[in-house]
C-alpha positions in Angstrom: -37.8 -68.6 -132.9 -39.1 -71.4 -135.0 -37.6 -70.9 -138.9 -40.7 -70.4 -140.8 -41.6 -73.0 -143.6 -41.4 -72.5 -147.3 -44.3 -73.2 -150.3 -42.0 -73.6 -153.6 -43.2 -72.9 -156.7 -42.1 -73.3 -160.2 -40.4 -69.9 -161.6 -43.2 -69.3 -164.2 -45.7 -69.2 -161.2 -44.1 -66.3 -159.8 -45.7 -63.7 -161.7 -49.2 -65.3 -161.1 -49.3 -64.9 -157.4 -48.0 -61.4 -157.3 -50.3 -60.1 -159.5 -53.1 -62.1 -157.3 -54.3 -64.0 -160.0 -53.0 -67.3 -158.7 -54.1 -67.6 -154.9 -54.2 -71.1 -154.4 -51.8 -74.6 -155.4 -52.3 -78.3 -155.5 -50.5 -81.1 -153.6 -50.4 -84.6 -153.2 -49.2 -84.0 -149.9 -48.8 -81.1 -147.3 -49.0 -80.9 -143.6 -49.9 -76.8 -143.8 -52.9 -76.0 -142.1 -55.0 -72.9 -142.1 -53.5 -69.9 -140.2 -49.9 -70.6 -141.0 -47.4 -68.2 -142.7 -45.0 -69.1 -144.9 -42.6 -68.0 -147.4 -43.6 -68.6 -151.0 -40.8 -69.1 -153.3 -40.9 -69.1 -157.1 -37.7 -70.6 -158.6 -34.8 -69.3 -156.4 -36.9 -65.9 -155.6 -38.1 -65.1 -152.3 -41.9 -63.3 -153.1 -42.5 -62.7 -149.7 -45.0 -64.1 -146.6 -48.4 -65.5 -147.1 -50.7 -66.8 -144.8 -52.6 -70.1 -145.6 -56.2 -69.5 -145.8 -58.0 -72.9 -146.3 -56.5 -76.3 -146.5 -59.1 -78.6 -148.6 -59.0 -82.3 -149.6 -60.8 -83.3 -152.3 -60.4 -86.1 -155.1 -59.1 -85.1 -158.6 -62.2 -86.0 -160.5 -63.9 -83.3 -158.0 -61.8 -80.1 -159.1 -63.8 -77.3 -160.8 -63.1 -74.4 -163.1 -63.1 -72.3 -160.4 -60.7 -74.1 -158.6 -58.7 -74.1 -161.9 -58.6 -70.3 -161.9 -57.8 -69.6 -158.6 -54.4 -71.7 -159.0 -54.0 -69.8 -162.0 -55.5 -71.5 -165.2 -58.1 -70.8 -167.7 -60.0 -74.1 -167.1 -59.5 -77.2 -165.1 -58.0 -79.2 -168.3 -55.8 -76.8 -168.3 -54.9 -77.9 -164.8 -55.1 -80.9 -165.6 -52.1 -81.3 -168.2 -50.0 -79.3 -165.4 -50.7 -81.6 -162.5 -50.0 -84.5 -165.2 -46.7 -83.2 -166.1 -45.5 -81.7 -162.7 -47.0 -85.7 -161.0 -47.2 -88.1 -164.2 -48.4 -91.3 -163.2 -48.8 -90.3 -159.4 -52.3 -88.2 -160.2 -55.4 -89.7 -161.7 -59.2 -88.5 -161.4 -59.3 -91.0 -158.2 -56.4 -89.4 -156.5 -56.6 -87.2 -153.2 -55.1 -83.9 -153.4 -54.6 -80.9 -151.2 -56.1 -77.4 -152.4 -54.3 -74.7 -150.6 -55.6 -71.3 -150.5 -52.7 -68.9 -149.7 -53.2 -64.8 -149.5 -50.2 -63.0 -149.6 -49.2 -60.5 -146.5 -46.3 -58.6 -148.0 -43.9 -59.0 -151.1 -40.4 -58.9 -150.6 -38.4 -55.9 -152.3 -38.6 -55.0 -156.0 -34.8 -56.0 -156.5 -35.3 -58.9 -155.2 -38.1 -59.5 -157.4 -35.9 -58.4 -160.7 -33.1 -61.1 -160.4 -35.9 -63.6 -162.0 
């Protein structure tokens, strides 16, 4: 059986997307699709499976708020100054990014979970 494929995070994402509150990401790149499964990682922690609900490009300058919140952020400057310090000079408002929509399916154990 194919080895399924991974969506990292950084560690202080984790929390977000097991309380639900972050349910999506932004790329520069990604060959996901929608229907996929992955695992979603934060740090070196294994959260559990997700499958990939949407797969949307769409130009910097075009995010909204509510694109903003869904990734986890109170507004879209807010997501700004993280895409800016995660991509520095890579991202500008002309620059085409991928918005991924992920819904968990299952979380891994809560031990698991406790060595963050």
């Amino acid at each position: 059986m194919a080895r399924r494929r991974r969506l990292l995070f950084k560690k202080e994402y984790g929390e977000g997307i097991l309380k639900g509150t972050k349910t999506s990401t932004i790329r520069l790149s990604s060959t996901l699709k929608k229907g996929d499964e992955v695992e979603i990682v934060a740090g070196r922690v294994k959260l559990g499976v997700a499958r990939i609900e949407d797969v949307e490009v769409k130009k910097v300058k075009e995010l909204t708020d509510e694109d903003a919140h869904a990734d986890g952020f109170k507004s879209k400057e807010e997501l700004m100054r993280a895409l800016k310090r995660i991509y520095g000079r890579k991202i500008s408002e002309g620059t085409e990014v991928k918005l991924i929509r992920f819904k968990m399916l299952g979380n891994s154990s809560s031990e698991e979970r406790e060595e963050k």
